[in-house]
C-alpha positions in Angstrom: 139.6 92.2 93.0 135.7 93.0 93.4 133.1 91.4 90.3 129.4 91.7 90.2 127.4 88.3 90.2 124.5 87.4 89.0 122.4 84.6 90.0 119.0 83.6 90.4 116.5 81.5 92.3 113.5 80.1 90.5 112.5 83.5 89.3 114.0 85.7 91.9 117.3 87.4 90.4 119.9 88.4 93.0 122.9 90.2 92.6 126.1 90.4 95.1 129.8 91.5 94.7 132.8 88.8 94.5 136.1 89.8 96.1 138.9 87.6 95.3 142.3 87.9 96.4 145.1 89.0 94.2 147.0 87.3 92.0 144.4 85.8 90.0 144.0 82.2 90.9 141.7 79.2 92.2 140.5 80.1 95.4 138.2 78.8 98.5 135.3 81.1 99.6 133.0 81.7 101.8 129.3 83.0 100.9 127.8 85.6 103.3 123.9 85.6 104.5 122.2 88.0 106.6 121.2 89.2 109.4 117.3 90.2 109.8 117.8 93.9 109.5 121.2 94.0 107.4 119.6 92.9 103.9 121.9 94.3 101.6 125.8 93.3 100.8 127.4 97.0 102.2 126.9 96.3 105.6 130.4 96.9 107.4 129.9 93.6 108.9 129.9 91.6 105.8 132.4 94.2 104.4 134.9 93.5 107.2 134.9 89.8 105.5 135.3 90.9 101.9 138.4 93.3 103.8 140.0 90.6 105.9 140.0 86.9 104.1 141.2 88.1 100.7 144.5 88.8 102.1 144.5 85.0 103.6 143.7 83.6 100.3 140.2 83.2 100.6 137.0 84.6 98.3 134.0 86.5 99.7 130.8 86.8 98.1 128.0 89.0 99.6 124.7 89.4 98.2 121.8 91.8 98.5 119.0 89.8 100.0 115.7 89.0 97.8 113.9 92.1 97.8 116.7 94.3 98.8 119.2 96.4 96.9 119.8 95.1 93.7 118.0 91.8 94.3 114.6 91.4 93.0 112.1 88.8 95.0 109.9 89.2 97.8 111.4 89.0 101.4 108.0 89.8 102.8 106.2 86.1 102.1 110.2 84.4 102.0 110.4 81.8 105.1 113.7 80.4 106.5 113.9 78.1 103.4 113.5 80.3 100.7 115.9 81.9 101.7 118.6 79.4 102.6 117.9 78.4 98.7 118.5 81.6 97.9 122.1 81.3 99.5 122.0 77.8 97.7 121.7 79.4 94.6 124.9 82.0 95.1 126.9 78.1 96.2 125.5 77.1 93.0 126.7 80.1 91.1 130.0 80.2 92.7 131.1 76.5 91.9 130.7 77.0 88.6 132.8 80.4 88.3 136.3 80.0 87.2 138.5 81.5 90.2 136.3 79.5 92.9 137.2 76.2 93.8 134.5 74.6 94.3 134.8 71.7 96.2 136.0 74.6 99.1 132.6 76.9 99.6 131.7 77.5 103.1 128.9 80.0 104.5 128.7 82.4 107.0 125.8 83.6 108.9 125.4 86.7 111.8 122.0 86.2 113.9 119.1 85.1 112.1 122.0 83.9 109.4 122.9 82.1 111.8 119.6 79.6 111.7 120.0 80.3 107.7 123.7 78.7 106.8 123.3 75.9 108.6 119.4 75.0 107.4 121.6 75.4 104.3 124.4 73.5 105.1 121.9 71.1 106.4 120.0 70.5 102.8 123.1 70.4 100.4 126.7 68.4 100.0 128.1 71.4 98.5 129.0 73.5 101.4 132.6 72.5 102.5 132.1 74.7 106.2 130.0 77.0 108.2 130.6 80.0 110.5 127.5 80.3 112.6 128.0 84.2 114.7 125.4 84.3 117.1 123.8 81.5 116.6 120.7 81.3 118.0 119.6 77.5 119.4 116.1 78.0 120.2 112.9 79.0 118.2 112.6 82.9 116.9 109.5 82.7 119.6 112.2 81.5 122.3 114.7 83.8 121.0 111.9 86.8 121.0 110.6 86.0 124.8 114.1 85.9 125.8 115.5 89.2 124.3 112.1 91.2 125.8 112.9 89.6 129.1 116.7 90.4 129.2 115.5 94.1 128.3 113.0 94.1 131.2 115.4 93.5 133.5 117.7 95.5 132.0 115.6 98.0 132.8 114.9 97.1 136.6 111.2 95.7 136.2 110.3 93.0 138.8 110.1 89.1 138.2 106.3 90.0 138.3 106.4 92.0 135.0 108.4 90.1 133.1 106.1 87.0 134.1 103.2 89.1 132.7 105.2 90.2 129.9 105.6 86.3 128.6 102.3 85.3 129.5 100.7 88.3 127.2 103.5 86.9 124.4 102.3 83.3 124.6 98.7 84.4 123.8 100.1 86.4 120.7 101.7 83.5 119.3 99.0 81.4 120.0 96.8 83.9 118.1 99.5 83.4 115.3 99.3 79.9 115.7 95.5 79.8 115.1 95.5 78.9 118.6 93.4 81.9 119.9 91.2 84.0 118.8 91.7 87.6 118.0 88.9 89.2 120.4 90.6 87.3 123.7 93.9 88.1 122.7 93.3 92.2 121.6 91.9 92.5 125.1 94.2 91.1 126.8 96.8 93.8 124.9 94.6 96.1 126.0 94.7 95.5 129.2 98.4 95.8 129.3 99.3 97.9 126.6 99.3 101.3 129.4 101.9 99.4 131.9 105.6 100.6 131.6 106.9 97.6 130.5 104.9 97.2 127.1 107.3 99.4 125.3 110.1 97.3 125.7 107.8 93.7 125.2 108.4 93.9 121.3 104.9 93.6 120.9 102.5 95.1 118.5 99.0 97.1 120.5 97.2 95.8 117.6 96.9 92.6 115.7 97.0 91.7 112.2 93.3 90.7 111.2 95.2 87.5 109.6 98.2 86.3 111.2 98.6 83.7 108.5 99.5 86.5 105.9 102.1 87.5 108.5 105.7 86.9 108.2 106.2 86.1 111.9 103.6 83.2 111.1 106.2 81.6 108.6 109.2 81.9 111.2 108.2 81.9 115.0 108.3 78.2 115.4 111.1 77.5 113.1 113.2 74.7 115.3 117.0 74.6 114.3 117.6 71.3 116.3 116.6 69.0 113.6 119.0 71.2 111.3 121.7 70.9 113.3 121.9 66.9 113.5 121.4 66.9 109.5 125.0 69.2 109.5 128.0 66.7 108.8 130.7 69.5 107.8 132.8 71.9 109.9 131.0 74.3 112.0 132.8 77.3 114.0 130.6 79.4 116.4 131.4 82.8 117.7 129.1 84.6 120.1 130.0 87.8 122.0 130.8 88.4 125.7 127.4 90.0 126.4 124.8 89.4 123.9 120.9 90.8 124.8 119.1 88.7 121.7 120.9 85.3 122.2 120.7 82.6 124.9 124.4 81.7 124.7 124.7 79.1 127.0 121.7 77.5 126.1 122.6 77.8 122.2 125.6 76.4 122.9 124.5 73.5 124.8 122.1 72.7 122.1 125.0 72.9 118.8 127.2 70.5 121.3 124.1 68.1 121.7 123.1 67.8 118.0 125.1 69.2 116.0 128.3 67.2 114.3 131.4 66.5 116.4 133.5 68.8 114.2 132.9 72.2 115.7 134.7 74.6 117.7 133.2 77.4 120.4 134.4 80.9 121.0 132.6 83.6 123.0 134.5 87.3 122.5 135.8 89.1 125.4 134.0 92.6 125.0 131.8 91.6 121.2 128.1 92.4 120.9 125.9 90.3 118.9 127.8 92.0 115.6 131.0 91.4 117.1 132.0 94.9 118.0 133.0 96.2 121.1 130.7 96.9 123.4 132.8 99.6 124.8 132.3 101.6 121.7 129.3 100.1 120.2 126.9 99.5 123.4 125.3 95.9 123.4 122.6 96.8 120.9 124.9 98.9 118.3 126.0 97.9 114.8 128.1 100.7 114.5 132.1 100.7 115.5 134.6 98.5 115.8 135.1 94.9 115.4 136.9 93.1 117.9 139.8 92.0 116.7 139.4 88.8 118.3 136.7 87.7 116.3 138.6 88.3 113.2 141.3 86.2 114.5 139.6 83.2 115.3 137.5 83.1 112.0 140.8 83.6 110.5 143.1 81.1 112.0 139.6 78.7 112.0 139.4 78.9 108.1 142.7 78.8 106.9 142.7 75.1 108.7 139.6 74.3 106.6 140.5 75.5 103.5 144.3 74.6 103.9 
């Protein structure tokens, strides 16, 4: 059974869609955030989830994000905590609906979700579990310098570029920091901006006149470390075999350092970063099919949780 859900945040009013499983009942759930460029609750990745756990007894809630869809707010100015309240509010909303247990509300995050449940998880006892899918363990800077340099080499440009590539994105940050100023750093991506590599750098020829304002400024530095050591409850991890945005090993390494002991690891034979198959999908695409794989283990992994 799918209801619409109305909730708000301060002044932001956000809307989603609840699918429960049949007959009515009391039922767990799990509460969906986003990914950065999958704002709005019909993405076939959060559908999958709204398809799959309702037969296993288990509630989905997906949301447009503020500023998307049906949602009103601003995404624009909204850092990393606005909007884990924001999937604070939709917990908040859920416990007190009448077919949601709600001492059994987990979250789930893809990608940049994946620093957004747990900073949720992280500021709240009323999240029961988290699924973390491609997790990221470093900063969005890391996590940006590392994508442009797996794509450099990708694309067969020496050790040389991509060392020129990094050096030209640590003088943009600093800029965003307040670090630099703009005259040194606009010259220095004009200097580069002609060589064969800038296109794939994900970075901008020109710069904002004030990178405060910026929404980059509000996330690059965001550190999930201290977030994961302030997580107590259950946390599952998928990533995918091959995955060009995520330093898996490394992200890994740094849940199993700090975050709790409760947690269990699986990397997808033949997943993207969305979980489909790269076969199909390519290691960029988020259209085709999800490996069954992933559903299995999420599956299997929250019925345990949620008895």
């Amino acid at each position: 059974m799918e209801r619409e859900l109305v909730f708000y945040n301060k002044h932001a009013r956000l809307t989603g869609t609840l699918t429960t499983p049949e007959p009515p009942g009391v039922f767990p759930a799990m509460v969906i955030t986003h990914t950065s460029h999958a704002p709005t609750r019909d993405f076939h990745i959060y559908r999958h989830a709204a398809d799959r756990l309702p037969a296993q007894g288990i509630a989905v809630f997906r949301y447009d994000r503020r500023g998307s869809g049906e949602s009103e707010g601003d995404f624009t100015t909204a850092s990393f905590f606005d909007l884990a309240d924001d999937l604070l509010a939709a917990v908040a909303a859920l416990k007190q609906h009448a077919v949601i247990d709600s001492a059994r509300i987990g979250v789930w995050g893809m990608s940049q979700g994946g620093w957004i449940a747990p900073l949720a998880a992280a500021r709240s006892a009323d999240i029961a579990f988290v699924v973390a899918v491609s997790s990221v363990g470093v900063t969005p800077a890391e996590q940006m310098a590392y994508s442009a340099a797996y794509v450099l080499k990708e694309k067969g440009f020496s050790e040389e570029n991509v060392r020129q590539m990094l050096a030209l994105a640590s003088q943009v940050n600093a800029y965003y920091r307040g670090d630099a100023g703009y005259e040194d750093v606009q010259t220095a991506l004009n200097d580069h901006r002609a060589k064969p590599w800038f296109e794939f750098s994900y970075l901008d020829e020109v710069l904002p006149p004030d990178p405060k304002q910026e929404k980059w400024a509000l996330e690059m530095d965001f550190d999930p470390l201290p977030v994961y050591r302030k997580v107590t409850v259950p946390v599952l991890l998928l990533y995918g075999e091959q995955d060009p945005w995520v330093p898996i090993s490394q992200s890994i390494a740094a849940w199993q350092e700090h975050g709790p002991a409760d947690q269990a690891v699986h990397q997808i034979n033949g997943a993207n970063h969305f979980m489909l198959s790269i076969a199909q999908a390519g290691l960029n695409g988020d259209e085709g099919p999800v490996v069954e794989a992933y559903t299995k283990h999420m599956v299997e992994w929250l019925k345990q949780q949620v008895g």
